[in-house]
C-alpha positions as CSV (number, residue, x, y, z in Angstrom):
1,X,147.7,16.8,-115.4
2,X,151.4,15.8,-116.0
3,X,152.6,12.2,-115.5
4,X,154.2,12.8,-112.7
5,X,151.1,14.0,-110.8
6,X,148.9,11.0,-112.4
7,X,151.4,8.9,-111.1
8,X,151.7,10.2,-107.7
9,X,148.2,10.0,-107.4
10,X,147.8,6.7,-107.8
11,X,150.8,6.0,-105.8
12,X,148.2,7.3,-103.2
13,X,145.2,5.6,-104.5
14,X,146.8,2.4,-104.8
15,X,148.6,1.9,-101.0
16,X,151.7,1.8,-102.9
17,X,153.3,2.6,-99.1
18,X,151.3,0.0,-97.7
19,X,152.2,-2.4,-100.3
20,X,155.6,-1.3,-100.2
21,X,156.1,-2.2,-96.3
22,X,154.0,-5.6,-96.5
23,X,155.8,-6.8,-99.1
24,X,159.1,-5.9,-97.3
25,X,158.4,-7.5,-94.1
26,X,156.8,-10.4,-95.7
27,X,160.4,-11.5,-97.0
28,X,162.3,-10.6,-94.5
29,X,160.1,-12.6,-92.1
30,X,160.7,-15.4,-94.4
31,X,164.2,-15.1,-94.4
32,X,164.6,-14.6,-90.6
33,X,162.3,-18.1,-90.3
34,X,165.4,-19.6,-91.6
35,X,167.8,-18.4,-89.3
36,X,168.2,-19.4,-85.4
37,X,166.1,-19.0,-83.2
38,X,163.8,-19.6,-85.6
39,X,165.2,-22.4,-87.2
40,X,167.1,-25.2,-85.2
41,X,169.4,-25.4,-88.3
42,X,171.0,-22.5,-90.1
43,X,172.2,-22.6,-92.9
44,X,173.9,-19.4,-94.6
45,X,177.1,-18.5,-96.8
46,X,178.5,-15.7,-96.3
47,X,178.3,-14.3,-100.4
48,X,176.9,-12.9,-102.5
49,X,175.4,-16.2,-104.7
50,X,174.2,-17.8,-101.7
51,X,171.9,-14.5,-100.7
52,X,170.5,-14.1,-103.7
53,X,169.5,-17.5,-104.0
54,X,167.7,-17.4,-100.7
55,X,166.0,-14.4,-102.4
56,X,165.3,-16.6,-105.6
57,X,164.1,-19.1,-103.3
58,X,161.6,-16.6,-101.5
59,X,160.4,-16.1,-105.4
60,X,157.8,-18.9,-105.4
61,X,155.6,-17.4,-102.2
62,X,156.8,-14.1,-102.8
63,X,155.6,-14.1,-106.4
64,X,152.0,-15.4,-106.1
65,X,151.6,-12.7,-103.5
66,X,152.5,-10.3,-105.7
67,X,150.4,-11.0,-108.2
68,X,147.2,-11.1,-106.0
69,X,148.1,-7.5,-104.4
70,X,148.2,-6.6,-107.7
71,X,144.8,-8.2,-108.7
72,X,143.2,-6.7,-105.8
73,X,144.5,-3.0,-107.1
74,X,143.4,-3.3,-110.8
75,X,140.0,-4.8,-109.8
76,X,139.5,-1.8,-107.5
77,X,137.2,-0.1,-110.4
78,X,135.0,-2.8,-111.3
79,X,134.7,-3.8,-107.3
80,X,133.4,0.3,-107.0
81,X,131.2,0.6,-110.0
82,X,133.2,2.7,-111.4
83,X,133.7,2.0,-115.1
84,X,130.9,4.5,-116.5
85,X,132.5,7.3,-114.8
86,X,135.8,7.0,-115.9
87,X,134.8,6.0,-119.1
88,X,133.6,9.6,-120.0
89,X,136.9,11.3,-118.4
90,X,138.9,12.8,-121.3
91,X,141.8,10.5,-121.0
92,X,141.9,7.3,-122.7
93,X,141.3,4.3,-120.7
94,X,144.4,2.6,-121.7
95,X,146.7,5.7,-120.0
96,X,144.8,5.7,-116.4
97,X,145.3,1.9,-116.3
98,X,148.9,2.6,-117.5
99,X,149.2,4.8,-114.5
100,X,147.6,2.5,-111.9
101,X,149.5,-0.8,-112.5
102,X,152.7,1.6,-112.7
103,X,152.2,2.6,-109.5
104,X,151.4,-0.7,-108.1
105,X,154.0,-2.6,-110.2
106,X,156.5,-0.1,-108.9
107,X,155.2,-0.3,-105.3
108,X,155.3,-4.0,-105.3
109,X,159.1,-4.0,-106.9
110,X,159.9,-1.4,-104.0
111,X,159.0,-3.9,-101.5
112,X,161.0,-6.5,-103.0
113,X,163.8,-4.6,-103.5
114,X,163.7,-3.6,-99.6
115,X,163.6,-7.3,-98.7
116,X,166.5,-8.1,-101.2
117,X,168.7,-5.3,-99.8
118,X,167.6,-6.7,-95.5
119,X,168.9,-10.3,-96.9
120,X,172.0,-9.6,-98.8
121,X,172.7,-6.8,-96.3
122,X,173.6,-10.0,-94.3
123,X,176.7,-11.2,-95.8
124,X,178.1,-7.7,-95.8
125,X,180.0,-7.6,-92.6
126,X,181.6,-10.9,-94.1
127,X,181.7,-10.9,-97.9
128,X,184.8,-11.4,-99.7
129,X,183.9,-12.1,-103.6
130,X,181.6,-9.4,-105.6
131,X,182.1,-11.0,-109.2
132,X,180.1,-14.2,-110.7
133,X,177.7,-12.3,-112.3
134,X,175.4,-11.4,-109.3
135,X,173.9,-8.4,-111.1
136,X,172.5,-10.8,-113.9
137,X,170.7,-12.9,-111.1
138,X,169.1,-9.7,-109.4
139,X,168.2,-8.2,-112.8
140,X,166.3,-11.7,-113.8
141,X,164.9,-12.0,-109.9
142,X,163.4,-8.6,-110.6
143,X,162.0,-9.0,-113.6
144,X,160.1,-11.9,-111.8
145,X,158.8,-9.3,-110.2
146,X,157.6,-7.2,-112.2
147,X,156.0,-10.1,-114.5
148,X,154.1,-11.8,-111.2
149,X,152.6,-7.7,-111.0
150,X,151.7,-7.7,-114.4
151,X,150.0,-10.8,-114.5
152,X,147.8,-9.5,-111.6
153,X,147.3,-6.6,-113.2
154,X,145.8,-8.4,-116.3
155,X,143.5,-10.9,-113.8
156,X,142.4,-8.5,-111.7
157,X,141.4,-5.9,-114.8
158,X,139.4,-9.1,-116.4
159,X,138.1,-11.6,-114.3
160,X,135.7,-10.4,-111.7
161,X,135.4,-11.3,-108.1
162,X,136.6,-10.6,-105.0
163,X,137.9,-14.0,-104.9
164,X,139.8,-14.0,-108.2
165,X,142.9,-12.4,-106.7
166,X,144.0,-15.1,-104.1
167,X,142.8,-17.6,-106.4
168,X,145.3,-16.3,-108.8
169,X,147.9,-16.7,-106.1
170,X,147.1,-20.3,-105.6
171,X,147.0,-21.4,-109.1
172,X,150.3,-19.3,-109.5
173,X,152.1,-21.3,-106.6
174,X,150.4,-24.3,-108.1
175,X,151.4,-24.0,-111.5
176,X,155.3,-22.8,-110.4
177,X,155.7,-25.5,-107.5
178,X,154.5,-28.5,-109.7
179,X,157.7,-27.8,-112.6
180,X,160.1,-27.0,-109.8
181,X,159.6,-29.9,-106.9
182,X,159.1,-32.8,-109.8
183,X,162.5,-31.9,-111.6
184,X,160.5,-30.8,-114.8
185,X,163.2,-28.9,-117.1
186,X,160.5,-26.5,-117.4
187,X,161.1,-25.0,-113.7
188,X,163.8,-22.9,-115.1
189,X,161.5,-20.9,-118.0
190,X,159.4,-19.7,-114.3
191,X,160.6,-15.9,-114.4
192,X,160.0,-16.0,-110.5
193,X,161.4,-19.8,-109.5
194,X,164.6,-20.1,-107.9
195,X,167.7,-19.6,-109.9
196,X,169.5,-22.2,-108.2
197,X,172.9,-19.9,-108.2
198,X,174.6,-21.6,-105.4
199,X,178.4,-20.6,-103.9
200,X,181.0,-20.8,-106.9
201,X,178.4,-20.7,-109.3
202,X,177.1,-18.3,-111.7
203,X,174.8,-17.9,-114.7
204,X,175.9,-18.8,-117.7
205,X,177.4,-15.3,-120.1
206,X,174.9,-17.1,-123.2
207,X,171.8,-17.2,-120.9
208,X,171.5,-13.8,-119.3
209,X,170.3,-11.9,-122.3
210,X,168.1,-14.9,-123.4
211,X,166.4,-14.9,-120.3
212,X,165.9,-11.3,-119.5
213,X,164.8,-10.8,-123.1
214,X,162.3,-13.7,-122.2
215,X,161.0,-12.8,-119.4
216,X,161.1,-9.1,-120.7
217,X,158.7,-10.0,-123.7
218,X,156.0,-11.6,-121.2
219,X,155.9,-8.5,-118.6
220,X,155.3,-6.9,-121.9
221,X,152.6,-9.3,-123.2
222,X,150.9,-9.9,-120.3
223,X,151.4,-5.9,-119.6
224,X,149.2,-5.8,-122.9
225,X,146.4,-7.9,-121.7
226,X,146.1,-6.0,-118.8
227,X,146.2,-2.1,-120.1
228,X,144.0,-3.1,-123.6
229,X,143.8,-1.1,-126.6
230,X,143.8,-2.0,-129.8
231,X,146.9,-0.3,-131.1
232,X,148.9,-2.3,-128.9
233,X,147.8,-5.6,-130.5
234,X,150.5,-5.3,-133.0
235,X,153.4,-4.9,-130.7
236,X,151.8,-7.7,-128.9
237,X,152.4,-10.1,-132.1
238,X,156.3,-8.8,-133.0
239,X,156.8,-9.6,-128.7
240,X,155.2,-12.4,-129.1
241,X,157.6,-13.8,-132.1
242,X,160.9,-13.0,-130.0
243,X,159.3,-14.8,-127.0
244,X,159.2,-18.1,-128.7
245,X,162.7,-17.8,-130.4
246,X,163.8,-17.0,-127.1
247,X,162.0,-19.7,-125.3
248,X,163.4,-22.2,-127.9
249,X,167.3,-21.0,-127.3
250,X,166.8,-21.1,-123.6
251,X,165.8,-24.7,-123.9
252,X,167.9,-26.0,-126.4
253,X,171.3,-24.0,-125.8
254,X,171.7,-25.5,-122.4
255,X,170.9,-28.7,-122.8
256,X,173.3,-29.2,-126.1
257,X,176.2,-27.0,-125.0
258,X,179.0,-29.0,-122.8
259,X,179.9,-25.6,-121.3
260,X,176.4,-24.5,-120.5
261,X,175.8,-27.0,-117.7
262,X,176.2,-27.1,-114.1
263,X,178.9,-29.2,-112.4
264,X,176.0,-31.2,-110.7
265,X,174.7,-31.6,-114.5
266,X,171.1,-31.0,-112.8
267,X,168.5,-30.5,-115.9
268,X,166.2,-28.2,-113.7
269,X,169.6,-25.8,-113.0
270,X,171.4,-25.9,-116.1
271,X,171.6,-22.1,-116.8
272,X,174.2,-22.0,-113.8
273,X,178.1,-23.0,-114.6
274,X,181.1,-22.9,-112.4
275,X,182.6,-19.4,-111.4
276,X,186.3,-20.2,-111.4
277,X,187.1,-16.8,-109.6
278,X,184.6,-17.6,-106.7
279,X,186.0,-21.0,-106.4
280,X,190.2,-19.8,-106.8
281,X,192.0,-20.5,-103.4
282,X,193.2,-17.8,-100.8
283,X,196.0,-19.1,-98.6
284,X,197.5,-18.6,-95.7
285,X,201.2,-16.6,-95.9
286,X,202.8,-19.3,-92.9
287,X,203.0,-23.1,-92.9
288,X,201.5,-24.9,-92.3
289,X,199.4,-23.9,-95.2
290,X,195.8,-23.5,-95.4
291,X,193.6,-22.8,-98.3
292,X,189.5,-21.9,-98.6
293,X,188.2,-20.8,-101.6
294,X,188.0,-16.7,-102.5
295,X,183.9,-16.9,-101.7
296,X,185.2,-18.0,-98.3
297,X,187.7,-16.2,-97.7
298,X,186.5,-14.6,-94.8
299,X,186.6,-17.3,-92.7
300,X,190.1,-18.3,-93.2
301,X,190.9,-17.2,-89.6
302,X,188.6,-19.6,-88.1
303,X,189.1,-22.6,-90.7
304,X,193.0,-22.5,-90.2
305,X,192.9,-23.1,-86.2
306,X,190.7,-26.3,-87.3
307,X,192.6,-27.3,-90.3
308,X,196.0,-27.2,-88.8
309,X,195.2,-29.5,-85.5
310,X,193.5,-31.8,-88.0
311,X,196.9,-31.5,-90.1
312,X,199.0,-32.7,-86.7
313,X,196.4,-35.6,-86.5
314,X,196.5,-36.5,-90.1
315,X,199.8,-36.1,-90.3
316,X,200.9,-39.1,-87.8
317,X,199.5,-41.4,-90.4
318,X,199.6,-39.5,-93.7
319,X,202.1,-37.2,-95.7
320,X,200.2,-34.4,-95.6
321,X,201.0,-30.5,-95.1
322,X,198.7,-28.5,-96.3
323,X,194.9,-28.1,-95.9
324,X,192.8,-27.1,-99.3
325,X,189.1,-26.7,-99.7
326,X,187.7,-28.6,-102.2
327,X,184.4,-29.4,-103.8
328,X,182.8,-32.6,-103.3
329,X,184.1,-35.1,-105.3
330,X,187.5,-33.7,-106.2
331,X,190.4,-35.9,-105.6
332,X,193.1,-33.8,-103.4
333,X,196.5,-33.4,-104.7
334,X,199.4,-35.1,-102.8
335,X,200.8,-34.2,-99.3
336,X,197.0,-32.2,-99.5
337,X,194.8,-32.5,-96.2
338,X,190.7,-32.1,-98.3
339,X,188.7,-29.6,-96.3
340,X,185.1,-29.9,-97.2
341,X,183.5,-27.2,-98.6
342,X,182.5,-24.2,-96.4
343,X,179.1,-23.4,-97.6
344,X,176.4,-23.0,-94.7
345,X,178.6,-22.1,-92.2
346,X,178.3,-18.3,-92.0
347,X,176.2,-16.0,-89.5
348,X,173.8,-13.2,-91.3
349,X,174.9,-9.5,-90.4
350,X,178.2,-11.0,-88.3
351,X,181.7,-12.1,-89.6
352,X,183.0,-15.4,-88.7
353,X,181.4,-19.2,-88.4
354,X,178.6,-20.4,-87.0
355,X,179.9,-22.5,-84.2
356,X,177.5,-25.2,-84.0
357,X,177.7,-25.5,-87.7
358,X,181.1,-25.3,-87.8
359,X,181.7,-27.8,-85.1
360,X,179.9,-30.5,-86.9
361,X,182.3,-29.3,-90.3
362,X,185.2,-30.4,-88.1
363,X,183.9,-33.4,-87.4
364,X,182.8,-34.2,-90.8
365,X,185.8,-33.2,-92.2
366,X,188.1,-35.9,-90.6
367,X,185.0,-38.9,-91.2
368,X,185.5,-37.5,-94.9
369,X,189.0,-39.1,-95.3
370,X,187.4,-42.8,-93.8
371,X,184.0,-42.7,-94.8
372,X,183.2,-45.1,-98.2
373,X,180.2,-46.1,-99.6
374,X,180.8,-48.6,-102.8
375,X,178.3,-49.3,-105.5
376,X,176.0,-52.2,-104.3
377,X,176.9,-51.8,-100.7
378,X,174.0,-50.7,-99.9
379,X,171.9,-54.3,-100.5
380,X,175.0,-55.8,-98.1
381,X,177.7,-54.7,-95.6
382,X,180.6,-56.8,-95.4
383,X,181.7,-57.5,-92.0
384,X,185.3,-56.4,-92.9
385,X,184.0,-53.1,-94.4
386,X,182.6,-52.2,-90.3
387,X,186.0,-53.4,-89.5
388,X,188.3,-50.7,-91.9
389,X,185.8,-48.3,-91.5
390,X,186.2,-48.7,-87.2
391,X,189.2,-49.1,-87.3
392,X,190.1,-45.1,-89.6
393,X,187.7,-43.3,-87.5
394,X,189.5,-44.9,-83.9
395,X,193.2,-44.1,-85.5
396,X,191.9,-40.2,-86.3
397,X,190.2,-40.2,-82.9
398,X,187.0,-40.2,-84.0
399,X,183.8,-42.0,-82.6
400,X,184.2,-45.5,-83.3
401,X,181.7,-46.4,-86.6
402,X,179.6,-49.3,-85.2
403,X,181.8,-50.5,-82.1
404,X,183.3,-53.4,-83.8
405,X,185.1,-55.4,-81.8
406,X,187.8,-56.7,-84.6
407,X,188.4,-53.0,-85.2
408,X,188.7,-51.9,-81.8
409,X,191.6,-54.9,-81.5
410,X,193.4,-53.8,-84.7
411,X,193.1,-50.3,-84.0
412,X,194.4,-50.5,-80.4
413,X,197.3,-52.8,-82.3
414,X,198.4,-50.1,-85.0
415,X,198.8,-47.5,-82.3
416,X,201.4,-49.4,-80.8
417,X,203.1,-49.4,-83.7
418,X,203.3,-46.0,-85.6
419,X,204.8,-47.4,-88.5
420,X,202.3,-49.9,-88.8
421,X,199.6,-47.5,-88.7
422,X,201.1,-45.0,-91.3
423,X,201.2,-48.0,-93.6
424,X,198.0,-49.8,-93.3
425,X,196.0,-45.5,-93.6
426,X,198.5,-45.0,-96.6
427,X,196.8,-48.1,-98.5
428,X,193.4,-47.6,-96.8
429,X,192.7,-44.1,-97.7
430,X,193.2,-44.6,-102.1
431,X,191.6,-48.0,-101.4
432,X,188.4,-46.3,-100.0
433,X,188.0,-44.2,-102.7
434,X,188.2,-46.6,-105.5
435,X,186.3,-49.1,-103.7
436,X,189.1,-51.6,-103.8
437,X,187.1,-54.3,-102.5
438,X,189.8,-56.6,-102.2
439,X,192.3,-54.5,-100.6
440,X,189.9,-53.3,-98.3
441,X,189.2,-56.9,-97.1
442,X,193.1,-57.9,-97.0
443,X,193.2,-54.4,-94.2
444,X,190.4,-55.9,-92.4
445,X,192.6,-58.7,-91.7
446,X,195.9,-57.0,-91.3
């Protein structure tokens, strides 16, 4: 019997269709939880990054059921008594389980690959940016995959019980969750944990083969464990030796290399490093001008109505004309109106913004340029800093920040006199972000 008809038969034998389909609907369930009306908030970027990781982040359920399907499978002989009979069939043992947790490993990554395609399918209508290595994150999401089978594969062939298979997705969700929601450095070596590969991010060029070479050598180790044989005890020893070296690199390169960091300079995340092509502006061709950055880039429309009423605002008190996107943190250029970034504001299988999102953007987006926060504030809150901060938000036409009455009276004053106004938001906005304490106070009292 050729290969191809051992494998089909255990395609068969093993409900690879049935696994298949569960394992598709199972994710996209979980990703259709997160969207409305399932989910009074949703959150969703329109790119490529930003679907995958909601795929990474389906990894850590998705993975422990992957492993106990496969469990189930492999411990379908020893369940049916059937080890004595197989034993005297003329093929060696090591080849029919070879062919069953093919089947069922390729089942499994069938049904993952379905569910991948049904979430990224979502930012299709919408996508604008195809680069920042999106291909490395699937190949390493996959591989995730493919280890989670093997490692059911390997339970299910050796520990008996009906109940070792979801006990083996328990202690895998255990034993993934604990790393990953305590910050553990560790959380990243997790073939199946999230990636944490966020808009205008990507994975660093040095860590790709690392990883997929890592997690290639423990499908293949744990791959051994599971089909047996004692001639594959030796390649299980040279796997073995590149494992560790490239365990080691993976957790010393990023953690010594300046350029191997994330932005956020998060230990648990520090494969991922900026993607300067996702994050390069897009503009608008007429003034005023309007900028969002290339992962965006489709909802430029909707951002420049927004951007350029909130120039005409802005620009009574301030010098400003143009609007640029920026990531938190960055200090805008001059005569530059900062648009918050744009992530989370995108609808799954439709172009344009999500308009409850993006209403509460707008309005975050203007309490941006008043809000401040200085260090130790937090143990006290001046009277004058309600003051200032009542008195930005009324001059922008905002909702007033705590009703202050000494704000109310100097806001209501500036308005009457426009040059007054521009001058007292020209010092307040480069005090706020410095927390210049003192000038802040002297503005109270202006």
């Amino acid at each position: 019997m050729t290969w191809q008809r051992v494998t089909a038969l255990e395609w068969r034998r093993t409900g690879g269709p049935l696994l298949l389909v569960a394992l598709a609907l199972t994710g996209t369930v979980l990703f259709a939880s997160r969207q409305r009306p399932f989910s009074t908030w949703s959150s969703w970027s329109s790119t490529v990054a930003s679907a995958l990781e909601v795929v990474s982040s389906h990894g850590i359920v998705l993975g422990p059921v992957v492993a106990t399907a496969a469990a189930w499978v492999a411990g379908r002989e020893r369940r049916r008594r059937m080890g004595d009979l197989l034993a005297s069939t003329a093929r060696p043992s090591w080849q029919r389980r070879l062919a069953t947790s093919g089947a069922v490993t390729a089942a499994l990554l069938a049904g993952w690959l379905a569910q991948t395609a049904a979430v990224v399918g979502g930012v299709y209508p919408s996508v604008s940016y195809w680069g920042g290595r999106w291909w490395a994150t699937l190949l390493l999401l996959a591989l995730g995959t493919v280890l989670c089978a093997a490692i059911g594969s390997a339970v299910g062939r050796w520990v008996p019980g009906r109940l070792a298979p979801p006990a083996l997705g328990i202690a895998l969700y255990v034993a993934s969750a604990f790393p990953l929601y305590s910050g553990s450095r560790w959380a990243q070596m997790v073939p199946f944990a999230p990636l944490g590969v966020f808009d205008g991010q990507q994975l660093a060029a040095a860590v790709v083969p690392l990883a997929a070479a890592w997690a290639v050598c423990l499908v293949v180790l744990v791959g051994v464990v599971a089909i047996g044989g004692r001639r594959h005890w030796r390649v299980a020893a040279a796997v073995t030796a590149v494992a560790l070296a490239c365990g080691v690199a993976l957790q010393v390169l990023p953690h010594h290399t300046a350029d191997l960091r994330s932005q956020a300079g998060s230990v648990q995340y520090s494969w991922v490093v900026p993607d300067p092509g996702a994050t390069a502006l897009v503009c608008t061709d007429d003034a005023p001008v309007v900028c969002v950055q290339r992962v965006h880039a489709s909802l430029l429309p909707e951002v420049t109505t927004v951007a350029r009423q909130q120039l005409q605002v802005v620009g009574r008190y301030l010098p400003v004309d143009r609007a640029e996107e920026l990531d938190w943190g960055v200090t805008p250029a001059s005569g530059v109106l900062p648009l918050i970034n744009l992530s989370g504001l995108g609808r799954p299988y439709r172009a344009g913004w999500d308009e409850q999102n993006a209403q509460q953007w707008a309005d975050t987006n203007l309490s941006s340029l008043t809000n401040f926060f200085c260090p130790g504030m937090e143990q006290r809150f001046p009277a004058w800093a309600i003051t200032v901060s009542d008195t930005a938000q009324r001059l922008l036409g905002q909702p007033a920040f705590a009703e202050d009455e000494r704000g109310a009276a100097l806001a209501t004053r500036l308005e009457a006199d426009p040059e007054q106004a521009r001058a007292w938001m020209t010092a307040f906005v480069p005090a706020s972000r410095s927390c210049d304490e003192a000038e802040l106070e002297r503005l109270a009292a202006w």
